[in-house]
C-alpha positions as CSV (number, residue, x, y, z in Angstrom):
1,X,88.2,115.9,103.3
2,X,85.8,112.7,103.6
3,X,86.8,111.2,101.2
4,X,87.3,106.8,99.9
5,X,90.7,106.2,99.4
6,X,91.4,102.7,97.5
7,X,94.7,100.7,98.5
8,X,97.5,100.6,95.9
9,X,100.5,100.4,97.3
10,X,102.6,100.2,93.4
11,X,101.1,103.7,92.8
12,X,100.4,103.5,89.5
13,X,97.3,105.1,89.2
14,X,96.5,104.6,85.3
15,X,95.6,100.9,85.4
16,X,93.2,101.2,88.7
17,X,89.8,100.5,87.7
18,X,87.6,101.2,90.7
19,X,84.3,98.9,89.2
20,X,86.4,95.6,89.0
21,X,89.4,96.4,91.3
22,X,91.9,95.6,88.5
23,X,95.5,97.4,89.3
24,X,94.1,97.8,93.1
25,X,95.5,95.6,95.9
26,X,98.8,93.9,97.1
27,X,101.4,94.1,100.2
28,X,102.6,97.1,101.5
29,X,102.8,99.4,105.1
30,X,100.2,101.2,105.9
31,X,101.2,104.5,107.7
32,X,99.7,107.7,109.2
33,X,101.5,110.5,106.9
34,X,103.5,108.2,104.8
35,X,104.1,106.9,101.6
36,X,101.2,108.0,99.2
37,X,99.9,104.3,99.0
38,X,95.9,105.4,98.6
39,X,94.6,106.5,95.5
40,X,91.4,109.2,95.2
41,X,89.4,108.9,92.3
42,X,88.0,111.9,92.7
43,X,91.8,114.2,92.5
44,X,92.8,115.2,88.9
45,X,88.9,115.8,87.3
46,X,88.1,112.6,87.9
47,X,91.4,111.2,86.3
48,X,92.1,110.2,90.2
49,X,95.5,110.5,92.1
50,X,97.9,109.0,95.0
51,X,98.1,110.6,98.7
52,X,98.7,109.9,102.3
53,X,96.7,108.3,104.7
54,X,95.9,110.9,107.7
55,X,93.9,109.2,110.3
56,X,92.7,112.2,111.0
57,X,90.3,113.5,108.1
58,X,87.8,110.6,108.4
59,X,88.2,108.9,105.2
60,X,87.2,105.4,104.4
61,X,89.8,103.2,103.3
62,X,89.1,100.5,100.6
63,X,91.2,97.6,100.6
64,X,90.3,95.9,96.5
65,X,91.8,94.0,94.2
66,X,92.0,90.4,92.6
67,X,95.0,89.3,94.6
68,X,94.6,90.4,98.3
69,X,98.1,91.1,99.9
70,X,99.6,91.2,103.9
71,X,98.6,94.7,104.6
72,X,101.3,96.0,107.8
73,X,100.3,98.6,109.9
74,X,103.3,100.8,111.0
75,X,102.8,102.7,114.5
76,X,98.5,103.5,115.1
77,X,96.5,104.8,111.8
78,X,92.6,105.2,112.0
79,X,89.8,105.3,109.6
80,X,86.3,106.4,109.6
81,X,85.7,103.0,107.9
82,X,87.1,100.0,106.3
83,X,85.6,98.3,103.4
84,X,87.3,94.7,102.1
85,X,86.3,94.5,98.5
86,X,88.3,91.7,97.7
87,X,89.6,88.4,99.0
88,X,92.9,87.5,100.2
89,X,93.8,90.8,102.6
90,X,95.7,89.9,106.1
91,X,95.9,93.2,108.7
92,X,99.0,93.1,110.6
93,X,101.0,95.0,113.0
94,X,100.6,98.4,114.5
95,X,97.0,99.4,115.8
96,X,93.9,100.3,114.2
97,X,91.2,102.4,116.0
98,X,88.1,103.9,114.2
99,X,87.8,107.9,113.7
């Protein structure tokens, strides 16, 4: 599934606004299989939805957002890439490779 999956660890997916990052970002773990912390814009008919990271599939994760947040990384997860969209982010924990 290629696919960019944007950060949002509160899950709620109708105040995400992918052009500004508004309702995007904050603290949370980021896990291979876990909590469905990543939204897709593209699930729903474009209304967008909240899955899993799977390390993997190849996706790129998007890490947006006015605020930033600590971001923990729980065991080894892996991503084709990484974009930082917004200020503020801090990567900790775990291990990261690229897919």
């Amino acid at each position: 599934m290629l696919a960019t999956l944007y950060w949002d660890p509160d899950q709620i997916a109708t105040n995400n606004v992918i052009a500004t990052g508004a309702g995007l970002g904050g603290s949370g773990i980021w896990t291979d299989a876990g909590a469905a912390v990543w939204f897709n814009p593209a699930l729903n008919g474009g209304a967008g939805g909240h899955v899993s990271w799977n390390s993997f599939v190849g996706d790129t994760a998007v890490f947006a957002g006015p605020n930033g947040g600590t971001v923990t990384i729980s065991g080894a997860v892996g991503a084709a890439a990484v974009e930082f969209r917004g200020a503020g982010y801090v990567v900790i924990g775990g291990s990261f490779m690229t897919a």
